[in-house]
C-alpha positions as CSV (number, residue, x, y, z in Angstrom):
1,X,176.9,99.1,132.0
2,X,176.0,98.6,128.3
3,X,173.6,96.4,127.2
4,X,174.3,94.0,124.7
5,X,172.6,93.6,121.4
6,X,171.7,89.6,120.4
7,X,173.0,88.8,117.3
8,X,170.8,86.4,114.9
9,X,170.5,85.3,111.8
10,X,167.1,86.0,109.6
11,X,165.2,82.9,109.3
12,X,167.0,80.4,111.8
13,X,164.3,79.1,114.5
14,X,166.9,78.6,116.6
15,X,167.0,82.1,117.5
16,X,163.9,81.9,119.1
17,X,165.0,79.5,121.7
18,X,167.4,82.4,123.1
19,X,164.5,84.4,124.4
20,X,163.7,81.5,126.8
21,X,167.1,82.5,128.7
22,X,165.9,85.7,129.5
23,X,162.1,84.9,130.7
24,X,162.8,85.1,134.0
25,X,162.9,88.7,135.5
26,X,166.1,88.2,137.0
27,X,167.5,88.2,133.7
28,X,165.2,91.0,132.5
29,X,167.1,94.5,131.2
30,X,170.6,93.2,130.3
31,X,170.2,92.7,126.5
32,X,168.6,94.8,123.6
33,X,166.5,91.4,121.9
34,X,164.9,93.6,119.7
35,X,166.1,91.7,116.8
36,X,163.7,89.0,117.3
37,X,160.4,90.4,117.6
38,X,159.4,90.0,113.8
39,X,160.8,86.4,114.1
40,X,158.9,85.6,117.4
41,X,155.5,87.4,115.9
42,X,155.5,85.1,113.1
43,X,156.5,81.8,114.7
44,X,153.5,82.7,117.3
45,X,150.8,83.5,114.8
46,X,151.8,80.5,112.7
47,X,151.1,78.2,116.2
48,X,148.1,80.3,116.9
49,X,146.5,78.2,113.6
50,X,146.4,75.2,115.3
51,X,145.3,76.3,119.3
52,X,142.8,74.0,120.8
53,X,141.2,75.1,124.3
54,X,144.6,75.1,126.9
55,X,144.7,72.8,129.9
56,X,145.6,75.2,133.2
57,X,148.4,72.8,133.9
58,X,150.4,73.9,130.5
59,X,151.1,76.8,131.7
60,X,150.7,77.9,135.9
61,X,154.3,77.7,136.1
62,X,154.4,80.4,134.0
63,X,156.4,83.6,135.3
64,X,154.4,86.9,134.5
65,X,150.7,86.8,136.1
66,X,148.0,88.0,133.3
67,X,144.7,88.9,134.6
68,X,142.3,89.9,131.8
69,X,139.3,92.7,132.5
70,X,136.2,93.2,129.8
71,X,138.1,89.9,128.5
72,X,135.0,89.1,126.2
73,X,135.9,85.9,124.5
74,X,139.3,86.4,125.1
75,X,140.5,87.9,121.8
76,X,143.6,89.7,123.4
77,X,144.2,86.6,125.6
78,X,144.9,84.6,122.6
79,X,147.8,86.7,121.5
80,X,149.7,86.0,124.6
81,X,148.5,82.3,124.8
82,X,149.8,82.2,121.1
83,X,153.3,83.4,122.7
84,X,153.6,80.7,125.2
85,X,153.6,78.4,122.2
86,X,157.4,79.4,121.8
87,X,158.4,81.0,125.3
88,X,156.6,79.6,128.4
89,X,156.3,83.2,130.0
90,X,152.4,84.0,130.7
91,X,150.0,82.2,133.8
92,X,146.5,83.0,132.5
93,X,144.6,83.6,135.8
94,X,141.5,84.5,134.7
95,X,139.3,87.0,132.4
96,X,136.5,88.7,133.7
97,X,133.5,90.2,132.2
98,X,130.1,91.4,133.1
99,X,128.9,89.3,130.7
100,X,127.8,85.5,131.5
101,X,128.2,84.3,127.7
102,X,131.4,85.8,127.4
103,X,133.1,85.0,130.6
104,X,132.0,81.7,129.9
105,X,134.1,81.2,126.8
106,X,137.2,82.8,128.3
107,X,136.9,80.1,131.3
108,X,136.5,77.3,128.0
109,X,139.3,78.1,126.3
110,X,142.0,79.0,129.0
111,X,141.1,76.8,131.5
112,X,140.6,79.6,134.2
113,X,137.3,79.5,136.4
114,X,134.5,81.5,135.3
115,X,134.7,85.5,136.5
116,X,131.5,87.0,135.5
117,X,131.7,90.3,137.5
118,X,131.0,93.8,137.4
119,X,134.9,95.7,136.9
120,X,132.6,99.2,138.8
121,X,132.2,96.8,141.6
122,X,135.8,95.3,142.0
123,X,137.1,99.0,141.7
124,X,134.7,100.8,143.9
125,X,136.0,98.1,147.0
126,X,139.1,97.4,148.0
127,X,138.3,94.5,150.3
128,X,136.1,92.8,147.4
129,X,139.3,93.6,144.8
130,X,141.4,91.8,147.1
131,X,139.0,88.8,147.6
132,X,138.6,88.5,143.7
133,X,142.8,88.3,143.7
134,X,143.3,86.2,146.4
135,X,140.5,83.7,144.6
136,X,142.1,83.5,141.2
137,X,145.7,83.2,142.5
138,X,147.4,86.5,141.8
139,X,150.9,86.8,143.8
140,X,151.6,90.1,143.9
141,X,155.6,89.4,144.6
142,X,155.3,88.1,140.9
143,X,155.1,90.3,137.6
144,X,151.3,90.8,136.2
145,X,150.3,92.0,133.0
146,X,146.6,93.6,132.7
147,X,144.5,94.2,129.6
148,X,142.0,96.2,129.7
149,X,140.0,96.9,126.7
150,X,137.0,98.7,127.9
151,X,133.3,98.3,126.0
152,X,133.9,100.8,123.3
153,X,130.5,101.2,122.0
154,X,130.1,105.1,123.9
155,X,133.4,105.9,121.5
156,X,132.5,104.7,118.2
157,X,132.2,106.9,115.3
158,X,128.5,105.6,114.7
159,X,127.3,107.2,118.0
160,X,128.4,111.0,117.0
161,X,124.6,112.2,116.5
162,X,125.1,111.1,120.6
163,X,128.1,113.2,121.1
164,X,126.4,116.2,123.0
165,X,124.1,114.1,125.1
166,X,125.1,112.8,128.8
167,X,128.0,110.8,128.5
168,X,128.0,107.2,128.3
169,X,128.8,105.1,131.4
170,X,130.7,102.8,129.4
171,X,133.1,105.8,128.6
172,X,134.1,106.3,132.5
173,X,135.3,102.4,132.0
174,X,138.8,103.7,131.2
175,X,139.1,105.7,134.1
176,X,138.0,102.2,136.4
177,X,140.7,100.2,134.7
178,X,142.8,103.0,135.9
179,X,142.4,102.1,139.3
180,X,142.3,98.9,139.2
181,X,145.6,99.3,137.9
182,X,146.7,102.2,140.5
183,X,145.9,99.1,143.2
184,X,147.6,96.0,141.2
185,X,150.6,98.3,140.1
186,X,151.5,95.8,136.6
187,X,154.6,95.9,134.9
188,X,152.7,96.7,132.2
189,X,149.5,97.0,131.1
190,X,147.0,97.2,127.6
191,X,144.3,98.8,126.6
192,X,142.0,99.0,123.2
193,X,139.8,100.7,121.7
194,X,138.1,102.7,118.7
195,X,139.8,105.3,117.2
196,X,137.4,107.9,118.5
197,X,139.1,107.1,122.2
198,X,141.8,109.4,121.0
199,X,140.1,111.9,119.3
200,X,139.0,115.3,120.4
201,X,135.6,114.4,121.6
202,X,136.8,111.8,124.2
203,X,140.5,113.1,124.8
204,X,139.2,113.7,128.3
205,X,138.5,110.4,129.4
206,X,141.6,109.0,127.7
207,X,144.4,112.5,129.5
208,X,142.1,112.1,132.8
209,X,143.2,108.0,133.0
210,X,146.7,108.8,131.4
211,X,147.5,111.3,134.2
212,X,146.2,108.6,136.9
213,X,149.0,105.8,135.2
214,X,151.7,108.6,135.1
215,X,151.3,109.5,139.2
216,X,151.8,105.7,139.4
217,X,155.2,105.5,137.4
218,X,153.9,104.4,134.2
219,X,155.3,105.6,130.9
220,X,152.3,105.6,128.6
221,X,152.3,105.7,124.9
222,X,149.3,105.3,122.3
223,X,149.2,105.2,118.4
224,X,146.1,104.1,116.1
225,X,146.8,100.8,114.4
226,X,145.5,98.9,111.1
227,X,145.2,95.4,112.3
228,X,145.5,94.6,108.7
229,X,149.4,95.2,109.1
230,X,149.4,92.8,111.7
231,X,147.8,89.8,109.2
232,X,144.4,90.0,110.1
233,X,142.4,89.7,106.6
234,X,140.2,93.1,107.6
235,X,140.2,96.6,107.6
236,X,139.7,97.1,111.5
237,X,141.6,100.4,112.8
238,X,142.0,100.6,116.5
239,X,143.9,102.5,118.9
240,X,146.4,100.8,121.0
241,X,147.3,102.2,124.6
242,X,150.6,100.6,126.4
243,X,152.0,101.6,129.6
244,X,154.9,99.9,131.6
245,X,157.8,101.0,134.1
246,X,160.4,101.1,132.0
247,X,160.5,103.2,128.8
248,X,159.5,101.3,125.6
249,X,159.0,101.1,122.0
250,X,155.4,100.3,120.8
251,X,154.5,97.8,118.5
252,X,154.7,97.9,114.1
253,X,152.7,95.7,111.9
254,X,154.9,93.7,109.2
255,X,152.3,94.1,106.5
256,X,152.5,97.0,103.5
257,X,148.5,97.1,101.8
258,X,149.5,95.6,98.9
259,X,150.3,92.3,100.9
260,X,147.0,92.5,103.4
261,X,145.5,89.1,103.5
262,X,142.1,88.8,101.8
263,X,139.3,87.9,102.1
264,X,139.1,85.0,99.7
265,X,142.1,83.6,102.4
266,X,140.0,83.9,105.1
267,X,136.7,82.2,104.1
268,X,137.8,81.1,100.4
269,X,138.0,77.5,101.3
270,X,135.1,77.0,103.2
271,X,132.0,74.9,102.1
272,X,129.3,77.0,100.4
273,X,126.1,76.8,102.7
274,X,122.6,78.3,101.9
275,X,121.2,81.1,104.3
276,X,120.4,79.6,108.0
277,X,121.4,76.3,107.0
278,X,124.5,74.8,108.9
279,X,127.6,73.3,107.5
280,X,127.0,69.2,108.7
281,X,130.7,69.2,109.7
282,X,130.7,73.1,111.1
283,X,127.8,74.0,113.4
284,X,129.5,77.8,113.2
285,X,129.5,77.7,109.6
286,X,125.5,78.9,109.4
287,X,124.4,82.4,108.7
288,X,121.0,84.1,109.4
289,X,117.8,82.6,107.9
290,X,117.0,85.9,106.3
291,X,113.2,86.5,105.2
292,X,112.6,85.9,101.3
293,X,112.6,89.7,100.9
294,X,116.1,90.0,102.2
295,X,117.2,86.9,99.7
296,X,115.6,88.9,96.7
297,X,117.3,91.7,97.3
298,X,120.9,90.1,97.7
299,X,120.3,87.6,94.4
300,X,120.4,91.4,92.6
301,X,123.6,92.2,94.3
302,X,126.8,92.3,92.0
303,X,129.0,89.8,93.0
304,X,132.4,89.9,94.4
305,X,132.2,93.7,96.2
306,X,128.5,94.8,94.3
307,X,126.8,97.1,95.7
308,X,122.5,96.8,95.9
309,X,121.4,98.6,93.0
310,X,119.1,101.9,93.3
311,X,116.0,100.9,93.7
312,X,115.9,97.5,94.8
313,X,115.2,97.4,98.8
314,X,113.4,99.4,101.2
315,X,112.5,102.8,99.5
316,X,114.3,104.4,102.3
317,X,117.9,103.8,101.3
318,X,117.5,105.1,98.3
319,X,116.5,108.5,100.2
320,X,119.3,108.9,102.9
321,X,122.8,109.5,102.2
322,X,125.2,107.5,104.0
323,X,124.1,103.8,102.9
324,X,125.8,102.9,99.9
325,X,127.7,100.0,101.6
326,X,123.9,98.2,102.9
327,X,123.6,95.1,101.7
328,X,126.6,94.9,99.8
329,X,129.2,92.1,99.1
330,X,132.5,91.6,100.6
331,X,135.3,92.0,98.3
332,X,137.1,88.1,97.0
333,X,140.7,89.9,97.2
334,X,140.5,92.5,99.4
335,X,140.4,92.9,103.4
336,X,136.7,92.5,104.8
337,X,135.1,96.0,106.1
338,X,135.3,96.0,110.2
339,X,133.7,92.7,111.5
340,X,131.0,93.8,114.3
341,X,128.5,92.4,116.1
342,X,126.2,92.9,113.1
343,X,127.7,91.2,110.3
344,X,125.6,88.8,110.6
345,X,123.1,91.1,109.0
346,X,123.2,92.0,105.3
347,X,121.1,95.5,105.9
348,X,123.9,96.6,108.6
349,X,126.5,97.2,105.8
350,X,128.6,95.4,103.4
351,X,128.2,91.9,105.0
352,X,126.9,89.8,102.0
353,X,129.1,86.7,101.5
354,X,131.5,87.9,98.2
355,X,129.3,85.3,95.6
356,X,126.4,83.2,97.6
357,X,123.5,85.3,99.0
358,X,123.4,86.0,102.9
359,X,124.9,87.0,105.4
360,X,128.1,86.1,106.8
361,X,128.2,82.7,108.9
362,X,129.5,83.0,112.7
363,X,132.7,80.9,111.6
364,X,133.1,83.0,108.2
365,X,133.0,86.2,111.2
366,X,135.6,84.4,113.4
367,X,138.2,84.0,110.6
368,X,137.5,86.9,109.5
369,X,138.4,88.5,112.8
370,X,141.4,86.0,112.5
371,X,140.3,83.5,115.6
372,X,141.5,80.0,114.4
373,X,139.2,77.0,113.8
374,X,139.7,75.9,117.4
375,X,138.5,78.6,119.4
376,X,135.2,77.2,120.8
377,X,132.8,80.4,121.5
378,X,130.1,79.6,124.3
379,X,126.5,80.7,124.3
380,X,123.5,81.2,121.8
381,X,124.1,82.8,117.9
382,X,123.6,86.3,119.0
383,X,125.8,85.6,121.8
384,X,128.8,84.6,119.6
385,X,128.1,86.9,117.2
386,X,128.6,89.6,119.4
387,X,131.6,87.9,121.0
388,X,132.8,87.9,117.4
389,X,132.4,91.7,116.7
390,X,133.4,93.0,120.2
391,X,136.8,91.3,120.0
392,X,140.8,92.2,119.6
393,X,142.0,90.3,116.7
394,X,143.7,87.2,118.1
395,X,146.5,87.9,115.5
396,X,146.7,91.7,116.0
397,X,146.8,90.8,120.1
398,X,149.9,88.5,119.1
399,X,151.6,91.4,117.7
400,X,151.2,93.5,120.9
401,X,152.0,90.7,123.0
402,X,155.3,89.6,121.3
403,X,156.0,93.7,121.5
404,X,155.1,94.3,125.1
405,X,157.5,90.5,125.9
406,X,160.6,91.8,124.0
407,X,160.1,95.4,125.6
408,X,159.8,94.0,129.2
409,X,162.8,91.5,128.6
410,X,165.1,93.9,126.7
411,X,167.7,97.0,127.7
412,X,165.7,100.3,127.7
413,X,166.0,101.2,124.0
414,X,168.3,104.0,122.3
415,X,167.8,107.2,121.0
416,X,168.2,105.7,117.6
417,X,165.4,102.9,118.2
418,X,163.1,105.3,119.8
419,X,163.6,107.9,117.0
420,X,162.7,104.9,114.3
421,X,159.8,103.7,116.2
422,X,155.9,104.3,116.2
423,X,155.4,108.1,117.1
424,X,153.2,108.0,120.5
425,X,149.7,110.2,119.8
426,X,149.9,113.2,122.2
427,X,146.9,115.5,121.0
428,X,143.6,114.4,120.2
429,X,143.4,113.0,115.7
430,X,140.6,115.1,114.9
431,X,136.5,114.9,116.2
432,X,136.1,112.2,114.1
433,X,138.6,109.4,113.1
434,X,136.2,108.0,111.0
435,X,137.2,110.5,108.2
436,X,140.5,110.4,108.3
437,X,139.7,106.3,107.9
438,X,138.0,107.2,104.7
439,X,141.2,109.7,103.7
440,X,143.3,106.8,103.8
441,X,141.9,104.8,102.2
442,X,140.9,107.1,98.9
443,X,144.3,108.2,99.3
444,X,145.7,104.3,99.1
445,X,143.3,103.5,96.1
446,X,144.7,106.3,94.3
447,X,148.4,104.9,95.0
């Protein structure tokens, strides 16, 4: 039989509340709802602005299961959390990380208990895999989403001098996910990463897990995303990995460069706070308290995107390619560089506050990563900090969620869709994706 396709109208909310007739798998297939993932996107990143930590009882009546794995903080969490805001569709049973910090905030925020456990261990025994399920609830007669966005540090562009040595533990992460989802069998899963996951170097790991989700039924598809397109005010390029049971079309970002929120958007309204001295009202608005050296050289800085000039610093920079952007300034009106786990630190890259002189605050990080005001982060600075850098953007992981909703709800797509859709990646971008980052971006300037 032929599916239908909904019709809407742009701009009328009460579109939305169609989608909630088709939650339920029983209803799942019938109708093409394509229509309405731009509409549902922005409706759930518009509520994301106001989430507060969720009460378990909003939401275990949920339909689809979604169990979490290297969860951090819950970045990728928060997209789907985000959805439930408009469609009560996902049960959050729990997010589990190795470490304590971060499984900590995940338990805060999503009112799950608190899973701070090794994925090698769960994967490596069945019996121990099952006991973990059986203890947060997962009924496996009901439909489960799993994310699994692996450590990416042993991928990352930065490590390449590394590249020849013995591979990096963190790397054969991928290929554990994989069988954790070979035993759970999800409708559909999600994965993150670098863009160096999909790049020559590491192709292996990422055809060797691929070929492990096809002999389960999967079709799996991958593309390299700007979570700028997706609203998030920073330049933050990441590859996206999707697999479900049905075929699909992978998700689009909404934004063209010219309309990528800035940075000035982000942080602009914030109160001006001198280096490690907290905001009164804002205990995460409080950045390093840098040595008086460090403040020298950033009171020399251009504001507003400056770079240090030659000669002021450690001697050293001024000798070694490949530093221009050390202890520079963020840009007012343009996306912040990729927020990491080091922006807290000036003399790790372009990470000076656009005007006053330090380093970016832990909240200044967060919004720049996109997590709203509410999110509470657990631990000590360098733990949140770290939480900070390591996550998915919270509005980026509401564009894959609202995608992977619609696609799981909707009629296998059409020729025509699938031909006007995000291409899937199938060979490796190049050794590095770094430079073809840099490529775009000359390229865009020059636009």
């Amino acid at each position: 039989m032929r599916s239908k396709t909904i019709p809407f109208k742009e701009g009328q909310s009460m579109n939305i509340d169609l989608l909630k007739n088709y939650v339920s798998k029983e209803n799942w297939g019938k109708h093409d709802l394509r229509a309405l993932k731009g509409e549902l996107l922005k409706c759930a990143q518009e509520k994301q602005k106001c989430f507060m930590p969720l009460d378990k009882n909003t939401y275990s009546g949920n339909p689809i299961q979604l169990i979490d794995f290297f969860c951090g903080a819950g970045g990728t969490s928060l997209g789907f959390a985000s959805i439930n805001e408009i469609i009560p569709a996902f049960n959050f049973l729990g997010g589990c990380d190795i470490n304590k910090a971060s499984a900590e905030s995940y338990a805060h925020n999503y009112g799950t208990p608190v899973i701070n456990r090794d994925i090698i261990e769960l994967a490596q025994n069945e019996k121990m895999l099952k006991e973990f399920l059986d203890n947060i609830g997962y009924d496996k007669s009901k439909p489960t989403v799993l994310i699994g966005c692996a450590p990416c540090q042993g991928f990352t562009s930065h490590r390449k001098k590394h590249w020849n040595e013995e591979d990096d533990i963190r790397n054969n992460l991928v290929n554990v996910f994989a069988e954790i989802v070979s035993y759970i069998q999800p409708i559909a899963f999600i994965m993150e990463n670098v863009p160096e996951f999909l790049s020559n170097r590491y192709w292996n790991y990422f055809s060797a897990a691929k070929e492990h989700f096809l002999q389960d039924g999967y079709i799996v598809k991958e593309n390299i995303y700007n979570a700028a397109s997706f609203g998030v005010p920073q330049e933050r390029f990441r590859s996206i990995v999707i697999g479900m049971k049905k075929n699909f079309l992978l998700p689009e970002g909404y934004l063209e460069p010219s309309d990528y929120r800035t940075v000035r958007e982000a942080i602009g309204g914030l109160n001006p706070v001198h280096a490690g001295v907290a905001d009164p009202g804002d205990p995460m608005h409080k950045s390093a308290a840098h040595k008086k050296s460090t403040i020298e050289v950033l009171k020399q800085v251009p504001h507003d995107g400056g770079n240090r000039p030659a000669g002021v610093g450690p001697a050293c920079l001024d000798r070694t390619k490949g530093f221009s952007d050390t202890y520079g300034r963020l840009y007012w009106d343009r996306p912040s560089i990729t927020i990491t786990h080091y922006a807290r630190n000036p003399a790790s890259g372009r990470y000076t506050h656009p005007v006053q002189d330090r380093g970016l605050t832990a909240r200044e990080a967060a919004l720049l990563q996109s997590f709203p005001i509410g999110f509470e982060f657990m631990g000590k600075s360098d733990d949140i900090y770290r939480q900070i850098g390591e996550a998915v953007p919270p509005l980026f992981a509401t564009g894959i969620a609202s995608n992977i909703l619609i696609e799981m709800m909707s009629s296998e797509p059409t020729s025509k869709e699938l031909e006007n859709s995000p291409k899937s990646i199938e060979e490796p971008v190049s050794s590095s994706y770094s430079s073809v980052i840099a490529g775009i971006k000359i390229k865009r300037k020059e636009e």
